[in-house]
N, C-alpha and C positions, 0 to 999 in steps of 0.2 A: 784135365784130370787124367792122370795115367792109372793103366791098367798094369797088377804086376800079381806074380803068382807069387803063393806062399802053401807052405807046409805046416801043418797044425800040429804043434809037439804034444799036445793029451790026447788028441786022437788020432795021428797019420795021416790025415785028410788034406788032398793037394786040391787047389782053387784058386783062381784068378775073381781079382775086385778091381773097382775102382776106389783109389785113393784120393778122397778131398784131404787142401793143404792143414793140419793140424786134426786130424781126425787117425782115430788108430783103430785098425780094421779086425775085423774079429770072427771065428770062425763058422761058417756058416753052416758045420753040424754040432758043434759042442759048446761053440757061442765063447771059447777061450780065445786069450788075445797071446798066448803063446805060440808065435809063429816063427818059422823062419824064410826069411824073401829067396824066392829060389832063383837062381841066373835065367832070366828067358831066353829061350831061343825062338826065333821067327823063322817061316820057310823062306828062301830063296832059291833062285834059279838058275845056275851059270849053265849055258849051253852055248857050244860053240856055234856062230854064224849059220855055219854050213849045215847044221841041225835044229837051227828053231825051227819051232812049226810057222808052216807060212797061214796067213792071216785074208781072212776073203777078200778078194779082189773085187773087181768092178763087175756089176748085173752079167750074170750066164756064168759067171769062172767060178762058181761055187759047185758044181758038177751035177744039183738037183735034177732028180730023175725028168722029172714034167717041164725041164727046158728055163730058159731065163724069165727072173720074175714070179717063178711058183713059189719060190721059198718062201715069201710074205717079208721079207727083209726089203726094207728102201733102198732104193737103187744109189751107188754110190757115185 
């Protein structure tokens, strides 16, 4: 079941639903089924190499103050 945003043209109300196939989705403040399906955009992330964030390493390289093994994180 895809989730897709729409615009409610009697009242201006924007909202995401789930659409089952054969069912016509309707607006969840004024209950009208005059909608228009709006283009979604999702976040992503392009970051070059040299600037991802680096990702916890092995017990102690995570920099916790109280030394390796205080974080409560299992040991990788």
């Amino acid at each position: 079941m895809p989730i897709y945003e729409y615009a409610c043209r009697e009242c201006g109300r924007r909202f995401e639903t789930l659409v089952r196939s054969g069912s016509e989705p309707a607006c969840p403040g004024c209950g009208s089924q005059a909608l228009d399906k709006q283009l979604s955009v999702f976040a992503t992330a392009s970051v070059a190499p040299e600037r991802a964030p680096a990702f916890a390493g092995p017990c102690g390289s995570c920099g916790h103050p109280d030394g390796p093994g205080a974080c409560g994180m299992p040991p990788h």
